[in-house]
Structure formats: C-alpha cells, structure tokens
C-alpha positions as CSV (number, residue, x, y, z in Angstrom):
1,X,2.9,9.3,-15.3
2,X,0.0,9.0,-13.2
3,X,0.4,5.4,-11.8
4,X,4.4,6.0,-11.0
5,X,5.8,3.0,-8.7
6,X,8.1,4.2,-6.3
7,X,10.2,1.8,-4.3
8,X,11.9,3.0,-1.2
9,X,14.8,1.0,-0.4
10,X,16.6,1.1,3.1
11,X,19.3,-0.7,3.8
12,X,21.7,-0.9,6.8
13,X,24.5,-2.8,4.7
14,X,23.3,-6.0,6.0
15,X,19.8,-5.8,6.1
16,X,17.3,-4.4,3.6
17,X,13.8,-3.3,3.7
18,X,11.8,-2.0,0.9
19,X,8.3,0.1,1.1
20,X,6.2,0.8,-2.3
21,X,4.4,4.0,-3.2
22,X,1.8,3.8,-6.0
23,X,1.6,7.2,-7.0
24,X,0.5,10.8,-5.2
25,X,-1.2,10.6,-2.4
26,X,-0.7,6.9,-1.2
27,X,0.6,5.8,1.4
28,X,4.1,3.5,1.7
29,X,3.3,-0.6,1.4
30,X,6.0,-2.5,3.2
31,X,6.9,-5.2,0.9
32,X,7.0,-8.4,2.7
33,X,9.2,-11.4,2.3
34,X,6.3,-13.2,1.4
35,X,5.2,-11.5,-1.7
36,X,8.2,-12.2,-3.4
37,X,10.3,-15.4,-3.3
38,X,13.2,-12.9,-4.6
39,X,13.1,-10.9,-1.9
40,X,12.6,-13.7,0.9
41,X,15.7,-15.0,-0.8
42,X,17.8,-12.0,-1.1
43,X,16.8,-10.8,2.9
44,X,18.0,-14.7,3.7
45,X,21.3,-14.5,2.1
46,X,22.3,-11.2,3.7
47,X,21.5,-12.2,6.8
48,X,22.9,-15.4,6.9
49,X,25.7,-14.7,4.0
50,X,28.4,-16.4,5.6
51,X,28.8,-19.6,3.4
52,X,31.1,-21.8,4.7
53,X,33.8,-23.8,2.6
54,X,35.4,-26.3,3.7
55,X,34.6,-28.5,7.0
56,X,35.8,-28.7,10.4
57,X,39.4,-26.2,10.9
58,X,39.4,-26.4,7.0
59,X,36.2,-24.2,7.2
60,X,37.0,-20.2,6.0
61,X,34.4,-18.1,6.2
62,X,33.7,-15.7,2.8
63,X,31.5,-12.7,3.6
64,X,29.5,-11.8,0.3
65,X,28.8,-8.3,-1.0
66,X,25.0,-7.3,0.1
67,X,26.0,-4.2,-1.8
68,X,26.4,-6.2,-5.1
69,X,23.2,-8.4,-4.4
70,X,20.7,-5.4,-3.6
71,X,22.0,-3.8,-6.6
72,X,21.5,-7.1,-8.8
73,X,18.4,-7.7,-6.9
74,X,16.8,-4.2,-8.2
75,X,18.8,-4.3,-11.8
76,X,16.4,-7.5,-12.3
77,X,13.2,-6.4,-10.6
78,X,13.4,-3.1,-12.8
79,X,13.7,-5.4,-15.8
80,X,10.6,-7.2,-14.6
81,X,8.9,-3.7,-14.4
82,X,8.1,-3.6,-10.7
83,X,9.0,0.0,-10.2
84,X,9.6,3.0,-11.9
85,X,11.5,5.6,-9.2
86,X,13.6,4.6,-6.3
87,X,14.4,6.6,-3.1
88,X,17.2,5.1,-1.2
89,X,17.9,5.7,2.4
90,X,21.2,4.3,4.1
91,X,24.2,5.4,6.1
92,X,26.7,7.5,3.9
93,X,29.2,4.6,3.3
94,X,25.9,2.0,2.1
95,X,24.0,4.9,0.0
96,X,27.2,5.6,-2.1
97,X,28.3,2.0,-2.3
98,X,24.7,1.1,-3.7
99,X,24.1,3.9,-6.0
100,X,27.4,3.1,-7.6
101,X,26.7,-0.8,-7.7
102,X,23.5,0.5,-9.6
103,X,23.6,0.2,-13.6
104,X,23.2,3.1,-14.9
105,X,20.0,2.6,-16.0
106,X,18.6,1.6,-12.7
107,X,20.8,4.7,-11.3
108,X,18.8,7.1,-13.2
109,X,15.8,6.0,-11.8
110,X,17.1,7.5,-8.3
111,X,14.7,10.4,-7.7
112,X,15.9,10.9,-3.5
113,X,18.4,9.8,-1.2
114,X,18.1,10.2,2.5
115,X,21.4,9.4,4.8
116,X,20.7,7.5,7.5
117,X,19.3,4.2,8.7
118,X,15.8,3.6,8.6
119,X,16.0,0.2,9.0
120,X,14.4,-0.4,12.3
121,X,12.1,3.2,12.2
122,X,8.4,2.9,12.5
123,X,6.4,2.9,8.8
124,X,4.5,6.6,9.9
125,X,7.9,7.7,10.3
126,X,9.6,6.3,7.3
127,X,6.8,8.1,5.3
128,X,7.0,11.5,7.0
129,X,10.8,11.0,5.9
130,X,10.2,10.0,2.9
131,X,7.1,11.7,1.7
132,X,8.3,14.7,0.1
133,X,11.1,13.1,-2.0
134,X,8.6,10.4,-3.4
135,X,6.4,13.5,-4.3
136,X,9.1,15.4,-6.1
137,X,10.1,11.9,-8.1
138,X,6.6,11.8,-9.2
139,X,6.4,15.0,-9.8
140,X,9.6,15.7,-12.0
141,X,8.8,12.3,-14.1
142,X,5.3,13.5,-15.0
C-alpha cells in the first residue's frame, strides 16, 4: 500500500481534532473545519451539544454522546474512502469508549493508540508522538 491514508484522531471527549498522514515519510496535515462541512458540523455539535427542549423553566438540558457521533462521524467517512488506518489518541476512559463505539470494520482499521490528551499539543509534537505508530500501520498493511 504505498499511498496508505492515515488519520490520527484525538479527542478529549468533548473536543476532537484530526491530523492526516499520506503515507511514509510525510508529515501530519491538520484537517481543518473548513475542508469538510462534516467535520465543521461534527466539531459544532460537540462543542455546543447541549440542545435544549423545552422553553423558559420547562427547558431540560440533554447532553449527547460525542462518543457515539465521532464514531458515526468516521464509520461514514471510511465509507466515503477518506482513510485507510487510524491512530487514536485520548484519555483512557475516551480511547476505550471510542474504539468500542467503532464498527468493527472501522475498528480493524486501528493500527495505534496512544493514552493521553493531545488535544491542545503543538503539531511537531503530535508527530514525534505519533510518528512511529503511523509508520508501523503503514508498515504492517503493506
């Protein structure tokens, strides 16, 4: 597989953020809201996923599952062939949560985990994390 697409995938439970390797010896893309309406959508909505129903003291707040929405987010962008590989970094609770929200299809694309946040770290050091796991991915589905 010499043009592999790897998406890394952090996510802090509320936020995500998503970089994009195109194969050995490139560098992580940050994937911007911008680029895909999806994505703007799906960053919105955990942000601001507190719909309200109801007015006035009638108003209940409902949180809604980020978990559930990354997971559907990247079922459907697999489907769409956007990536091949995914490496998912989050906090224990988030990284277990997500990789069993997965289908098992999208699942088996997981080539690396890393637990922690990176949510907020710098893109140099998001790749020197995240570097050698993309590398094995490639390497093990070539």
């Amino acid at each position: 597989m010499s043009n592999v697409t790897t998406w890394a995938v952090l996510s802090d439970g509320r936020y995500i953020k998503i970089l994009i390797n195109k194969g050995v010896s490139q560098s992580l893309v940050i994937l911007n809201v911008d680029d895909l309406k999806a994505y703007s959508d799906l960053c919105y909505l955990m942000v601001n996923g507190k719909p309200l129903n109801g007015t006035g003291e009638d108003a209940v707040s409902r949180k809604i599952d980020n978990i559930k929405y990354q997971a559907e987010f990247l079922a459907e962008h697999h489907k769409l062939g956007l990536f091949d590989l995914l490496v998912l970094a989050a906090p224990k609770g988030i990284l277990e949560g997500l990789r069993k929200a997965l289908p098992e299809q999208v699942a088996n694309l997981i080539v690396g985990e890393l637990e922690g946040d990176l949510t907020v770290t710098s893109n140099d050091d998001i790749e020197n994390q995240l570097s050698d796991l993309i590398l094995a991915g490639i390497e093990k589905a070539s």
